[in-house]
C-alpha positions as protocol buffer text, in pm:
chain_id: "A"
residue {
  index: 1
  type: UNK
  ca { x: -1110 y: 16582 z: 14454 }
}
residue {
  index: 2
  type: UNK
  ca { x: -956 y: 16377 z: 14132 }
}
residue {
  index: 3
  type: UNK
  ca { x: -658 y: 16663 z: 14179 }
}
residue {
  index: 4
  type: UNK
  ca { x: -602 y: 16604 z: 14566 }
}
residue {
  index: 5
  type: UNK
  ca { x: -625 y: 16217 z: 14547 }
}
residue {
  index: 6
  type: UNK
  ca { x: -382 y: 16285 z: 14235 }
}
residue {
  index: 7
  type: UNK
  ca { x: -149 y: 16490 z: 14452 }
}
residue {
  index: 8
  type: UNK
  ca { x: -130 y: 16242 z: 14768 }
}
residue {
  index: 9
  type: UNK
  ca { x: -58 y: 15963 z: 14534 }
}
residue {
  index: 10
  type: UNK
  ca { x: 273 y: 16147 z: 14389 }
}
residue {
  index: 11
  type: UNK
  ca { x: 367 y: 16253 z: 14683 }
}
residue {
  index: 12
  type: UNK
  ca { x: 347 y: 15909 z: 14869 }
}
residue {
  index: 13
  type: UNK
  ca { x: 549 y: 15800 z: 14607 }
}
residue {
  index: 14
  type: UNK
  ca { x: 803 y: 16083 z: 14605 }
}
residue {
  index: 15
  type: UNK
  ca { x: 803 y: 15975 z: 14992 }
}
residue {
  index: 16
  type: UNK
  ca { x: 880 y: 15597 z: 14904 }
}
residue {
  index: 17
  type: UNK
  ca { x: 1122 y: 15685 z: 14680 }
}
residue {
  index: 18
  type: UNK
  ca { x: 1350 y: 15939 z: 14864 }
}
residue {
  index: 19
  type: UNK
  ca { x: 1257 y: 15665 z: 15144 }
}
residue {
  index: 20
  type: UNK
  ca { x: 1446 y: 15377 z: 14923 }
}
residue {
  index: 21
  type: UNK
  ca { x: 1708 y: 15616 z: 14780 }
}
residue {
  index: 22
  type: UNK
  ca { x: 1769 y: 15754 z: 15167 }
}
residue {
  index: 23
  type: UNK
  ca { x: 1825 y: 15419 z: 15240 }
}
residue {
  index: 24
  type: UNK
  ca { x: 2045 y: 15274 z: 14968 }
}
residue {
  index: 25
  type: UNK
  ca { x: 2278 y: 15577 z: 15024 }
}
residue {
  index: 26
  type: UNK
  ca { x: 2260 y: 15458 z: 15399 }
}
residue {
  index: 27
  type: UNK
  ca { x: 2376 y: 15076 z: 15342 }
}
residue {
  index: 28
  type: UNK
  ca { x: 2651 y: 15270 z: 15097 }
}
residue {
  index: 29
  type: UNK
  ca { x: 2807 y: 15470 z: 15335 }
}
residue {
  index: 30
  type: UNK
  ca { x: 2804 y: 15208 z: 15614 }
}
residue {
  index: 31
  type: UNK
  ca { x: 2987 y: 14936 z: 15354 }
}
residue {
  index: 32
  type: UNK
  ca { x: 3262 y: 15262 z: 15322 }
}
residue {
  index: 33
  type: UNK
  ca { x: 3294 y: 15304 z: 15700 }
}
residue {
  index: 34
  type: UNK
  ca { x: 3294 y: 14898 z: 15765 }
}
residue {
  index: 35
  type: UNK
  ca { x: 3592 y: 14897 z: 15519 }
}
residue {
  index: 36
  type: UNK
  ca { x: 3781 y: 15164 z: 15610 }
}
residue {
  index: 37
  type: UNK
  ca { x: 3761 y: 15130 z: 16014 }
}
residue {
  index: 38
  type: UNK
  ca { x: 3697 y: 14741 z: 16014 }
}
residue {
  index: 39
  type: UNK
  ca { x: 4066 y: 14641 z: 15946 }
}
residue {
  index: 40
  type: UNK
  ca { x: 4197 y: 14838 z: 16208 }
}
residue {
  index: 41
  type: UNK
  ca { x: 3959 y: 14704 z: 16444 }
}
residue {
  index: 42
  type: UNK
  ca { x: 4068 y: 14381 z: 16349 }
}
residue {
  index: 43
  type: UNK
  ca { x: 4407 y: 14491 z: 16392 }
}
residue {
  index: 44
  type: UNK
  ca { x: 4409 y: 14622 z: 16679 }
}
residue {
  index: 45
  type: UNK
  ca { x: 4248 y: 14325 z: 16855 }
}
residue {
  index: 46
  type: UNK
  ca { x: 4547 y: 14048 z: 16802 }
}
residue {
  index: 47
  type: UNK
  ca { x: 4762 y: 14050 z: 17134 }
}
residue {
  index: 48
  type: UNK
  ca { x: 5091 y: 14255 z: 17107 }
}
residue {
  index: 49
  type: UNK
  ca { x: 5268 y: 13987 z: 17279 }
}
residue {
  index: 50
  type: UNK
  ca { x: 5218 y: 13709 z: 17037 }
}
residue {
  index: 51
  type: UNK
  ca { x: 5513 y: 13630 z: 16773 }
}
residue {
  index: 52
  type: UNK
  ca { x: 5470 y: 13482 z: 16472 }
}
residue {
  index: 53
  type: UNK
  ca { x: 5677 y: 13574 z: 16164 }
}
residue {
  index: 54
  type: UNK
  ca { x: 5518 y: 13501 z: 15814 }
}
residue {
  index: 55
  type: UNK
  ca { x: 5856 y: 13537 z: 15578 }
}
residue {
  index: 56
  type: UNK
  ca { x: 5704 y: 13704 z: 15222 }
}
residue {
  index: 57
  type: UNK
  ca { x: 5820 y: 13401 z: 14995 }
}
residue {
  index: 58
  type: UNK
  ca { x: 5656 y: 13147 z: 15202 }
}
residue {
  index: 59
  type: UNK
  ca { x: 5351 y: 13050 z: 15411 }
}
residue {
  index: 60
  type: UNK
  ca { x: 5550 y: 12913 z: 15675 }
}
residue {
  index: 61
  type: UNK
  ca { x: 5494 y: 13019 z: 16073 }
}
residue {
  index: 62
  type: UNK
  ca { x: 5714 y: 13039 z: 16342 }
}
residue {
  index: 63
  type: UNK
  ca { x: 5772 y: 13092 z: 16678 }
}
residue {
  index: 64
  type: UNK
  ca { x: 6101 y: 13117 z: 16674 }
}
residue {
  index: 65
  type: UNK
  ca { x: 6225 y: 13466 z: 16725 }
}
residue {
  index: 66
  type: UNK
  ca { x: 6482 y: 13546 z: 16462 }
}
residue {
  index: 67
  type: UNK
  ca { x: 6662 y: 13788 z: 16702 }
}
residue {
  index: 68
  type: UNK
  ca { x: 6765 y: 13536 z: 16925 }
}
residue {
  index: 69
  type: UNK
  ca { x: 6912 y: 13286 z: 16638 }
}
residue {
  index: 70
  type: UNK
  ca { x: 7291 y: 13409 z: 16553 }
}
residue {
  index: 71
  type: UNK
  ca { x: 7348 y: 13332 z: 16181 }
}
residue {
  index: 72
  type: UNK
  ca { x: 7629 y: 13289 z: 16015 }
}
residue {
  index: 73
  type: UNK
  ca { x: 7640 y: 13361 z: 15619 }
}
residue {
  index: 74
  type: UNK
  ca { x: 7946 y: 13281 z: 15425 }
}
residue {
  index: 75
  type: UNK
  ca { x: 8057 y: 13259 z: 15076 }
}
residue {
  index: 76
  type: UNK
  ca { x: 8126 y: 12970 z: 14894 }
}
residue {
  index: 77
  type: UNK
  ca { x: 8155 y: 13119 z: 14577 }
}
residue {
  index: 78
  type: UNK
  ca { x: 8396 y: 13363 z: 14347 }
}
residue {
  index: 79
  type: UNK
  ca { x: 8115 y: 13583 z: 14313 }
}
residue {
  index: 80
  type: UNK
  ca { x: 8202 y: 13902 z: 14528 }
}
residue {
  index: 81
  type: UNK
  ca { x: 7937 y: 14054 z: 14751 }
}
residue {
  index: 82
  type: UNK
  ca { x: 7743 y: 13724 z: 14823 }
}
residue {
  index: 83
  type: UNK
  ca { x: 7729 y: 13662 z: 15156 }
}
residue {
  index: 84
  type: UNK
  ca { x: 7724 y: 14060 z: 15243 }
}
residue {
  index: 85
  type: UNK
  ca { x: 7420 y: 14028 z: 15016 }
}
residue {
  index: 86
  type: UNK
  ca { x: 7216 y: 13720 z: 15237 }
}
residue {
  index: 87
  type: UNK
  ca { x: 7335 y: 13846 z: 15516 }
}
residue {
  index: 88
  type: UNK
  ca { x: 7186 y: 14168 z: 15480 }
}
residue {
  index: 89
  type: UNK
  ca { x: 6885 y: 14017 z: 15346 }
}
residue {
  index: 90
  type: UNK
  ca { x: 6880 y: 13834 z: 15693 }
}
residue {
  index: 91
  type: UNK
  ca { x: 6911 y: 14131 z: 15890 }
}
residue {
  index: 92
  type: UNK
  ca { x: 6687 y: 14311 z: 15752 }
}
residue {
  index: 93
  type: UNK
  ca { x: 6418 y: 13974 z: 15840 }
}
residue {
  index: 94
  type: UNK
  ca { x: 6544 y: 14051 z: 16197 }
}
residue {
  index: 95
  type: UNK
  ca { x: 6805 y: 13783 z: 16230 }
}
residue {
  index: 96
  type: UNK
  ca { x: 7083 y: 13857 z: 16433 }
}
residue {
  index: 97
  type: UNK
  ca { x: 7336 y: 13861 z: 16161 }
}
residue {
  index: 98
  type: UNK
  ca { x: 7751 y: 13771 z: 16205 }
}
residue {
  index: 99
  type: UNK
  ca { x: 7962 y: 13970 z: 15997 }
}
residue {
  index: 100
  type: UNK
  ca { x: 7943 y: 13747 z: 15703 }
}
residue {
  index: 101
  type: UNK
  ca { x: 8251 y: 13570 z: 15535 }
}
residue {
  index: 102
  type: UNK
  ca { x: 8405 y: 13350 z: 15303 }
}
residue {
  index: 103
  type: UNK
  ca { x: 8382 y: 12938 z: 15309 }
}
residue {
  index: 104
  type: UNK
  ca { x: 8721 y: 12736 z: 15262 }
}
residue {
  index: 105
  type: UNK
  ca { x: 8642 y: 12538 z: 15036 }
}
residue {
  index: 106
  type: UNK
  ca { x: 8442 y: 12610 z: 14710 }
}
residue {
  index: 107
  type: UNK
  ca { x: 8028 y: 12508 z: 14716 }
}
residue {
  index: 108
  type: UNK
  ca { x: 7822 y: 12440 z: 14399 }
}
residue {
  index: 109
  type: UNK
  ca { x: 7483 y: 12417 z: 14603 }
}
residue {
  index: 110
  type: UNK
  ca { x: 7381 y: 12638 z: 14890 }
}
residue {
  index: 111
  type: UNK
  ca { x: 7372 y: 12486 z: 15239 }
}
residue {
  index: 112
  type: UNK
  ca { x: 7197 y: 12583 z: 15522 }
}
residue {
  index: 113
  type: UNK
  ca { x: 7366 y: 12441 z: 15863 }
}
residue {
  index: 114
  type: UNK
  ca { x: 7211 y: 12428 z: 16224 }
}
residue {
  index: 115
  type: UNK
  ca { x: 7313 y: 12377 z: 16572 }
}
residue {
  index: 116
  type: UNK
  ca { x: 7105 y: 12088 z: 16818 }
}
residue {
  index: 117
  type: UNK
  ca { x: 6740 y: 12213 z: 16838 }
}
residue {
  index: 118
  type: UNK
  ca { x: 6815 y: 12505 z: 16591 }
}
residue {
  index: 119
  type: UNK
  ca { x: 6618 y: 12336 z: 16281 }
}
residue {
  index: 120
  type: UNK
  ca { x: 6328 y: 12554 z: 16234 }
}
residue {
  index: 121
  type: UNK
  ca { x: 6510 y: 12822 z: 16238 }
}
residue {
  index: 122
  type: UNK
  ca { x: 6754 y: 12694 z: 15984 }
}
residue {
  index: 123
  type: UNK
  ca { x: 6436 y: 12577 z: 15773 }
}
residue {
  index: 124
  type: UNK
  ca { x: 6271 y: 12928 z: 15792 }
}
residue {
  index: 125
  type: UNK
  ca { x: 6648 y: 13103 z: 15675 }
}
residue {
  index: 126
  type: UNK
  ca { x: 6677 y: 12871 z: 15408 }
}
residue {
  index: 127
  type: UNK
  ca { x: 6311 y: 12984 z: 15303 }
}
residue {
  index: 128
  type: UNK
  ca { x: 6403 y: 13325 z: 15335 }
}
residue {
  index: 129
  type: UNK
  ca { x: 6711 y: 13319 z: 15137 }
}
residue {
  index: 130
  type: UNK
  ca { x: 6525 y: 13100 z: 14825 }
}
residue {
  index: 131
  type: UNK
  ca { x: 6737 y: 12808 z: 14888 }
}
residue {
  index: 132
  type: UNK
  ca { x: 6527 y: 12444 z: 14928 }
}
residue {
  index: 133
  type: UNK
  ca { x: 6430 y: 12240 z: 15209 }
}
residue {
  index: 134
  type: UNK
  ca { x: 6714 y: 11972 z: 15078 }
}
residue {
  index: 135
  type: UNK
  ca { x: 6954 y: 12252 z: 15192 }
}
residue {
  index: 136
  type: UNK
  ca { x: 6891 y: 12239 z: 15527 }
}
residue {
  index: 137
  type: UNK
  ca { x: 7142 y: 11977 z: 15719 }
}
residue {
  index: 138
  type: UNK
  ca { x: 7259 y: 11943 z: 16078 }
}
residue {
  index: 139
  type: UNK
  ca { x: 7600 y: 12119 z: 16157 }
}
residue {
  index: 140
  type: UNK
  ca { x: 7896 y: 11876 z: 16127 }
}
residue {
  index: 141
  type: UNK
  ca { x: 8294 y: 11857 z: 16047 }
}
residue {
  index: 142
  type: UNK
  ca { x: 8200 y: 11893 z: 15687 }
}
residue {
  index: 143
  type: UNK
  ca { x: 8089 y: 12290 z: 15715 }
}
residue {
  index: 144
  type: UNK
  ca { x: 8332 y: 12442 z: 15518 }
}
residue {
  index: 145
  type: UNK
  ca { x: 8417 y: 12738 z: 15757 }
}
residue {
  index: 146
  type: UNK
  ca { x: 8647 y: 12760 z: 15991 }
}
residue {
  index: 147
  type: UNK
  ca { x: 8502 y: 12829 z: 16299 }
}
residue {
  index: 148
  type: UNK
  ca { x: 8117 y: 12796 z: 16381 }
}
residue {
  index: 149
  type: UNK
  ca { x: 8161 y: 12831 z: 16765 }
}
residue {
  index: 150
  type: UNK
  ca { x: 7850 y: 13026 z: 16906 }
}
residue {
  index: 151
  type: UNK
  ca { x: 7656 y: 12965 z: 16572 }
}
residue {
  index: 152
  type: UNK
  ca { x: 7307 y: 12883 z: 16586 }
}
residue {
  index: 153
  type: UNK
  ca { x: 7311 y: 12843 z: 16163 }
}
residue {
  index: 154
  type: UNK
  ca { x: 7556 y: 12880 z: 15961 }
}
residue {
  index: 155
  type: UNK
  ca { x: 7455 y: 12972 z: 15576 }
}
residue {
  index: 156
  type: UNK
  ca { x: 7685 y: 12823 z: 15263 }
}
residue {
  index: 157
  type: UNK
  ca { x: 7600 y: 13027 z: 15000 }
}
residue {
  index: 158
  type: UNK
  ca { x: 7684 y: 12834 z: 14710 }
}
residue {
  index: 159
  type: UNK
  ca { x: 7677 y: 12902 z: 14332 }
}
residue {
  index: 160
  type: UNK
  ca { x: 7316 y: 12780 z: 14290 }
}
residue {
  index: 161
  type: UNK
  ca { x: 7251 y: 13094 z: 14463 }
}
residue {
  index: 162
  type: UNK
  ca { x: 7471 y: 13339 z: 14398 }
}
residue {
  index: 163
  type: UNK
  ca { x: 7530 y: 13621 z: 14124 }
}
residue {
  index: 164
  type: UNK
  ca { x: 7143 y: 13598 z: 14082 }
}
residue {
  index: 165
  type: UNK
  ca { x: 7184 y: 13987 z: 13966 }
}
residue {
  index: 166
  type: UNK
  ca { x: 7140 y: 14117 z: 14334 }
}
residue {
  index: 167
  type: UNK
  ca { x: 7332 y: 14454 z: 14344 }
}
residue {
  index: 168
  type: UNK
  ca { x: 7638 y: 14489 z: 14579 }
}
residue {
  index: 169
  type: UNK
  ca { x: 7544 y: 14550 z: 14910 }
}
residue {
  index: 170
  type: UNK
  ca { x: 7712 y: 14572 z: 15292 }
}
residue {
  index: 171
  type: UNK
  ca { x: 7627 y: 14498 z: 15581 }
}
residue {
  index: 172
  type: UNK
  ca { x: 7519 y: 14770 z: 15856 }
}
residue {
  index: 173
  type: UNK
  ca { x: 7740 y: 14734 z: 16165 }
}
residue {
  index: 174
  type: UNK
  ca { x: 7536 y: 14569 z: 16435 }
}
């Protein structure tokens, strides 16, 4: 009897372990599925129609749809390729992008110009670009370009900001 009470003993506890194990292997594989299907649930759930853009170099959140905002980029320096370059780096954020050009006057420090109730926008592509919040002024007589007719910002790339060791780029026709 010794060798049957023996034998129900080690098996109970065979039972209690596979029981544990079973479940440990259980809580495993349900962590693995939570992580792998849990952030597209949580995906999937914002609204498609909200807009928010959250530029990579900053925390900052808009509404503004960067489409809609036609931005001018020009050069201010003797550095060739510069405003191709921010332009394009614009573009590719999903501004609507002018065919970038040159300033008519020399600029030492980057300036980022807006039209009436175009700020936040003009804060958000000076954030983009890596030029400060200083940079950022309301458009006036003093913009050294030309023409800014139909410009929502206008971008001054000065020397502050250019020949940074971006590579030549151009601009994709629009």
């Amino acid at each position: 009897m010794d060798s049957l009470h023996s034998h129900r003993q080690r098996t109970s506890w065979v039972r209690t372990i596979g029981i544990v194990l079973g479940g440990l292997v259980a809580l495993a594989l349900a962590g693995y599925v939570g992580s792998v299907v849990g952030p597209h649930l949580t995906a999937t759930s914002a609204s498609p129609t909200t807009s928010t853009s959250a530029p990579p170099a900053s925390t900052t959140t808009s509404t503004v749809v960067h489409s809609t905002v036609k931005v001018f980029v020009a050069n201010g320096t003797q550095e060739p390729n510069t405003a191709a370059h921010f332009s394009q780096q614009l573009q590719l954020q999903g501004w609507n992008t002018a065919i970038p050009g040159n300033t008519t006057s020399a600029a030492a420090t980057t300036t980022v110009y807006y039209a009436p109730s175009k700020q936040q926008a003009a804060a958000i592509v000076a954030s983009e670009i890596g030029a400060p919040a200083s940079a950022v002024q309301p458009m006036s007589s003093a913009v050294p370009v030309p023409d800014t007719t139909g410009d929502d910002v206008v971008v001054v790339i000065g020397s502050d900001l250019a020949g940074t060791g971006f590579p030549a780029t151009t601009v994709p026709a629009t």
